[in-house]
N, C-alpha and C positions, 0 to 999 in steps of 0.2 A: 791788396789789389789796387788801391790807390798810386799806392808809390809802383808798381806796376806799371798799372795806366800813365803815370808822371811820363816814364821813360821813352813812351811813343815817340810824343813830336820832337824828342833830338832825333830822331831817323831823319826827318827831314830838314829839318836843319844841318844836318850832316851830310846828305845827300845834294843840298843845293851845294853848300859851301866846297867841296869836293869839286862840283862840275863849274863853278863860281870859277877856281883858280886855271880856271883853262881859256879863258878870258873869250871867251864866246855866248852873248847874247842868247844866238839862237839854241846852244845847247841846255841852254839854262831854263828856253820858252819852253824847248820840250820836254826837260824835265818835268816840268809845273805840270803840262799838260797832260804827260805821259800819265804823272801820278794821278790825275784827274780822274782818267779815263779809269781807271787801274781800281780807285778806291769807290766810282761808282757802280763798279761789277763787284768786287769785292762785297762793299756796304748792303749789298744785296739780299748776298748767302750770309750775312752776319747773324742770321736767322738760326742756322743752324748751331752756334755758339748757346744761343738764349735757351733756344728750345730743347735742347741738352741738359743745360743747369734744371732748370724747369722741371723736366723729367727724372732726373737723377735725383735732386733735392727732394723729392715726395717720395719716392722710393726707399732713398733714403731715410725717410719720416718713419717709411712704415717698418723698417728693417729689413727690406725687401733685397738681397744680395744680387742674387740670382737677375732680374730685371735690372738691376742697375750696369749689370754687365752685359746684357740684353739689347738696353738702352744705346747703349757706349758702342757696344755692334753695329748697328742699328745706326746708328750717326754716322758711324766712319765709314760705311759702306755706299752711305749716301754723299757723303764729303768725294769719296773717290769717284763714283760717278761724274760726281756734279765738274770735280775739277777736270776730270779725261777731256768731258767735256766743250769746259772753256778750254783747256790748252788746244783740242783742236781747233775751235774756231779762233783764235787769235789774229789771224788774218784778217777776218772781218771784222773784231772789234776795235783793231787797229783803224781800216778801215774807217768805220762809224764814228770813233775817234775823232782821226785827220779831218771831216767833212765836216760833224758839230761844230770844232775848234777855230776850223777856217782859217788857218795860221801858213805864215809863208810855206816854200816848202824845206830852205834847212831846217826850222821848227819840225816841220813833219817825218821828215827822216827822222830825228831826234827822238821823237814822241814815237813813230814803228818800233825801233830798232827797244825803248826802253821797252812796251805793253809786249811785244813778239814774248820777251826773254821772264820778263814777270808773270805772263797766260802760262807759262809753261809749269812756271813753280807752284799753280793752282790747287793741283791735288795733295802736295804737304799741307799748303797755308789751311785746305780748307780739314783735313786732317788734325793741324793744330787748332782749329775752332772744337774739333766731337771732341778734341784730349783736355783741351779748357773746361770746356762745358763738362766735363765729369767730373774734374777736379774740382770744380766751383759751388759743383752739385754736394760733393759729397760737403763741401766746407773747408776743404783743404789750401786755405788761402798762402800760406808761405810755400807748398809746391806751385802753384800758379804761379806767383811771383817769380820764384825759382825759373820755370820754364820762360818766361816772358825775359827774363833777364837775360837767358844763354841766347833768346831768338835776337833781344836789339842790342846786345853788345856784340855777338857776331857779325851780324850784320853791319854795325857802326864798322868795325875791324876792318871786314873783308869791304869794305864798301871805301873807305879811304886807300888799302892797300892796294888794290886791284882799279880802283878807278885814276887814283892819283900817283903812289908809288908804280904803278907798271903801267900806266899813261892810256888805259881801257874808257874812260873816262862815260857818257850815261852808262853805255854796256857794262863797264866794270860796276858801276851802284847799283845797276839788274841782277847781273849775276852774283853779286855780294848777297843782296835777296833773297833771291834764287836758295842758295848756298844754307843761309842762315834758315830758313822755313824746312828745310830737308835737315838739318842738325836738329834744330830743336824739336822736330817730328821724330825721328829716330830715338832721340831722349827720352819724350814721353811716352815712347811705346815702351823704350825699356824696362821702365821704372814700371809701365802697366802691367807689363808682361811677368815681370818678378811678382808681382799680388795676385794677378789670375791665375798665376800656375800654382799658388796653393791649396784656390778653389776646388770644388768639385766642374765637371764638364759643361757645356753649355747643352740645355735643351736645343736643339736646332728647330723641332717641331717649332716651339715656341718663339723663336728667333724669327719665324717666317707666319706671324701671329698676323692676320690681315688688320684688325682690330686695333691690334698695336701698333703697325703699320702708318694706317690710314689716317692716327690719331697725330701722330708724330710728323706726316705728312701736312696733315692742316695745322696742326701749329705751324709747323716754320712758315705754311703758304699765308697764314695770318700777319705773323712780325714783317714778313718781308712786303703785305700791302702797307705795314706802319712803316716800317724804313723809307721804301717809296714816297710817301707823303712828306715826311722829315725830312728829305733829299728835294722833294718839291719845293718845299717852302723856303731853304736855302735858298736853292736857284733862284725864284723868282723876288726874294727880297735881292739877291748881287743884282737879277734886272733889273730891277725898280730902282737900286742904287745908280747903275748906270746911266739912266733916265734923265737923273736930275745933276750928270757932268760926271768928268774923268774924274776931279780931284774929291767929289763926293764919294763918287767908286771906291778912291785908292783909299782915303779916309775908313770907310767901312770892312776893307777886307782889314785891313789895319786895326779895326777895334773888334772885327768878329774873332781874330787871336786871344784877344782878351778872353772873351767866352767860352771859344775852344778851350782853353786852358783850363777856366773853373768848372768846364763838363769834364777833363779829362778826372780831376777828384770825386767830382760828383758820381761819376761812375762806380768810383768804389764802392761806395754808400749803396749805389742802385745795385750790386753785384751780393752786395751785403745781404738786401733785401731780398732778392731774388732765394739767394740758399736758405737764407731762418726760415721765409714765407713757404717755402715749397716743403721744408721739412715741415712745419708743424701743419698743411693743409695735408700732407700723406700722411703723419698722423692722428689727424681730424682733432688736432688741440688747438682749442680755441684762445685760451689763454695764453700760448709762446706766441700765436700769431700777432695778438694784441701786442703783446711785450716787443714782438720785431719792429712792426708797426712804428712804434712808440720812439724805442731807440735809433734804429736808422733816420727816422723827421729829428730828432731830435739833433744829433750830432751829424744828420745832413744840412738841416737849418745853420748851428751852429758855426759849419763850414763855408757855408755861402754867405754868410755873413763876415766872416776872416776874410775870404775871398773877396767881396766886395767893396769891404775897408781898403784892405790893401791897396788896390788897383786906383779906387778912390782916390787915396793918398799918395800912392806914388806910379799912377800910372804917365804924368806925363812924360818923366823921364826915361819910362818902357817905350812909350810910341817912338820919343828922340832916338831912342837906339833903332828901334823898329823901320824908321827913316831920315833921311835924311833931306826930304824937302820940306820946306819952310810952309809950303800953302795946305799940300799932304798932314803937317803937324797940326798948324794950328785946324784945320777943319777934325781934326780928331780928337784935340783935346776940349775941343766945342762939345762935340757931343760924346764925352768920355762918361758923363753919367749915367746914359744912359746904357754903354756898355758893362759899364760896373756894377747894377743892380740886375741883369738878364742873370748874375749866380741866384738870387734871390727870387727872383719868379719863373724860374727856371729849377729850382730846388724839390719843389713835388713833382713836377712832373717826373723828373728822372725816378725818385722815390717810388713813385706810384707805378712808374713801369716795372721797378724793379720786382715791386710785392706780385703784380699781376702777369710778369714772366714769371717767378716761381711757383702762383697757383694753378698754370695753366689759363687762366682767361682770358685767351690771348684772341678770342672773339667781340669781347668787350673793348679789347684795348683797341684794336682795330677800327671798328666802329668810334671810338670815340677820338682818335685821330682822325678819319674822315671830319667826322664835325669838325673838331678843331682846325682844322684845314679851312673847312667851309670860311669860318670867323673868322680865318686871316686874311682869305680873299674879299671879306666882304671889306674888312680894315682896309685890305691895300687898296681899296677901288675908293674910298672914301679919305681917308686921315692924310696921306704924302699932299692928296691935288693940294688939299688947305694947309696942312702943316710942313710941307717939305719933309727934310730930312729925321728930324722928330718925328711925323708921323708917323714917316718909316720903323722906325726905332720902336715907338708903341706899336703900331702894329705886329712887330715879333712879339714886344712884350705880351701883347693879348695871347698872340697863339702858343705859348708857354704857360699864362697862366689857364687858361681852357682845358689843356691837355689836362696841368695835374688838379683842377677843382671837379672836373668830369668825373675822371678816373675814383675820384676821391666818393663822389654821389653814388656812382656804382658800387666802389667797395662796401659802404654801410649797408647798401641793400643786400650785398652777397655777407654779412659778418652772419647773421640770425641762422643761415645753414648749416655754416661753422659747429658741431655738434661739443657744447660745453666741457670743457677736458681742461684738468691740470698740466694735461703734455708728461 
C-alpha cells in the first residue's frame, strides 16, 4: 500500500504539467484551485475508505464471511448515495469554490468547468473507497495496489491523451478522472463479483440491521469530525504562513511537499495498522494486537527516519527543482529542518490512527484530535508573534506530536479489555 500511496501525487504532477504546456497562467490557477475544491469535498467522505477497513478487518478477525460482505454492501450503497449526491450539486460546489478562492474570472471558469466534470465522477470514486476499504480489511494489500495502479495509470494516460494529444486541455485532465475512477470501479467490482458468487446469498434481513447500520454511520460521522480538523489545521497554518509575507507562503507550500511525501509512506504503515489491529480486536487476541502494535511503530519509526535523513541530506536540491526563484529557495532551505523532522513527529500519529481506525475507536480518535487542534491554536496564538516563521513550524510539530502521544494514553487504557488470547 505504500508504493500504492507513492503513485498518487504523479496525478498531479501530471495534471499540471499537461495544462502547464498550454501556456496559460490562468488555466493552470484553476487547476490548483479546481483540485482544491475537489479534494476538500472528497477528504471528507475519505471516511468511508477507513471505516470499511475498520469494519471488514474485525470481521475478518472473527471469520465472520457473511458480515464482511454485509459490510462491503453496506458501504457501497452509502458511497452511491453520497456521490448522486455531490454530482447533483456540483453547481454549487463549484459555486462555493469560485467565491472562497476569489480568483480572477479566466481562473474561475477553469476551476467550474474542471469540479462540474470531477462532482460527476463522485459516485465511482466514492465506490472505489467501500472496494478499498474491503480489500484493505481483509489484508489483501497487492489487490489494492493492483486496483490503485489501474486507477492512476489510466488516469495518467487518458489525462495527457485527451488533455494534450486532442487539445481538451483542464476538461480533458477531468474527464481523464472521470474515466479512470469508472475503470477502476468496474474492475473491483468484477474481481468482487467472481468471490461473492461462490458465497452462499446475502441475508437482506440483516443487510437492513439498524444496529449495524447506525454503527457504521457513526463511525464515518466520527473520522470525517477528525478529517475536518486535519483540513483545519492545514488551512490555518498556509494563513498564518501568509501573514508573515508572499515569499514565506511560497517557501512553506514548498516544504509542506516534503511532508506530503513522507505521509504518502506513512500511510502505508497506518493502513497496515488499521487491518492487523481490527483483525486481532475481532478476534479479541490480545497478543497479535500487541505484535501489530509493535511492528507497524517499529518499521513506521524506522521509515520516518529514512525519510527524514533523506530530505535532510538532499533536500535542497529537491526545493531547486521545486523552484526556481532564488528568495523562494533560500527561505526554504532556511527552514528545511524543520520540514524534514514533521516524518518523525508526525510517525505516531499516523500509527496510532491506523490501530484506532481498525479497532473501531473512532470516538476516541475524534476527541482527541479536537484537543489536539485546541494545542495548535493555543501554539499559533503564542509561538509565530515571538518566533516567526519557526514558530509556525513548531506549532505543526506540537499538533502532530499531541495527536499520536494522546492516542497513545488512550490506547494503554483500552489494552487491559483486550481479553488475553494467543490469537
Amino acid at each position: 500500500m505504500t508504493l500504492a500511496y507513492v503513485t498518487t501525487p504523479f496525478i498531479g504532477l501530471v495534471d499540471t504539467a499537461v495544462v502547464g504546456q498550454l501556456g496559460s497562467a490562468a488555466l493552470i490557477g484553476g487547476l490548483a484551485a479546481g483540485a482544491i475544491v475537489f479534494d476538500v469535498v472528497f477528504s471528507t467522505f475519505n471516511s468511508l475508505r477507513s471505516a470499511t477497513t475498520g469494519l471488514i478487518a474485525q470481521a475478518f478477525g472473527r471469520g465472520d464471511e457473511l458480515e464482511q460482505r454485509l459490510v462491503f454492501v453496506r458501504a457501497a450503497l452509502l458511497a452511491a448515495f453520497i456521490g448522486i449526491v455531490i454530482a447533483a450539486l456540483s453547481p454549487f460546489i463549484s459555486l462555493i469554490g469560485q467565491r472562497f478562492m476569489g480568483a480572477e474570472p479566466a481562473v474561475n471558469v477553469a476551476l467550474d468547468q474542471y469540479v462540474r466534470i470531477r462532482c460527476l465522477s463522485a459516485p465511482f470514486a466514492l465506490m472505489n473507497y467501500a472496494i478499498l476499504g474491503y480489500v484493505l480489511g481483509r489484508g489483501e494489500g497487492f489487490l489494492g495496489l493492483t486496483l490503485q495502479l489501474v486507477l492512476n495509470c489510466v488516469n495518467i494516460a487518458l489525462s495527457i491523451f485527451l488533455g494534450l494529444h486532442l487539445g481538451w486541455g483542464v476538461a480533458g485532465v477531468a474527464w481523464g478522472t472521470f474515466t479512470a475512477e469508472l475503470v477502476a470501479m468496474f474492475t473491483g467490482l468484477a474481481v468482487l463479483s467472481v468471490r461473492f458468487r461462490l458465497m452462499p446469498p446475502i441475508n437482506w434481513q440483516k443487510l437492513r440491521d439498524l444496529v449495524a447500520v447506525r454503527a457504521m454511520l457513526a463511525l464515518n460521522g466520527d473520522i470525517m469530525v477528525r478529517s475536518f480538523c486535519l483540513l483545519t489545521a492545514f488551512a490555518l497554518f498556509a494563513r498564518e504562513g501568509a501573514s508573515l509575507g508572499t515569499v514565506t507562503l511560497a517557501a512553506n507550500a514548498v516544504l509542506m511537499h516534503l511532508f506530503m511525501i513522507s505521509s504518502f509512506f506513512l500511510d502505508g504503515f497506518a493502513t497496515a495498522a488499521e487491518q492487523l489491529a481490527g483483525r486481532a480486536i475481532g478476534a479479541r487476541a490480545r497478543k497479535p494486537l500487541l505484535q501489530a502494535i509493535r511492528l507497524t511503530a517499529i518499521w513506521g519509526f524506522a521509515l520516518a527516519i529514512l525519510c527524514a535523513a533523506f530530505f535532510l541530506l538532499f533536500g535542497k536540491p529537491v526545493i531547486e527543482a521545486m523552484t526556481t526563484a532564488r528568495d523562494v529557495q533560500s527561505e526554504a532551505i532556511r527552514y528545511l529542518p524543520w520540514a524534514a523532522l514533521t516524518a518523525i513527529s508526525g510517525v505516531l500519529a499516523f500509527q496510532m490512527d491506523g490501530v484506532f481506525i481498525g479497532a473501531t475507536w473512532s470516538r476516541d480518535m475524534r476527541n482527541m484530535m479536537l484537543l489536539s487542534l485546541a494545542a495548535f491554536l493555543v501554539c499559533l496564538w503564542l509561538l509565530p508573534s515571538r518566533f516567526g516563521n519557526s514558530g509556525l513550524w513548531a506549532a505543526l510539530h506540537v499538533f502532530l506530536l499531541f495527536r499520536g502521544f494522546t492516542l497513545l494514553r488512550i490506547l494503554r487504557a483500552r489494552l487491559p479489555s483486550i481479553h488475553p488470547s494467543s490469537g
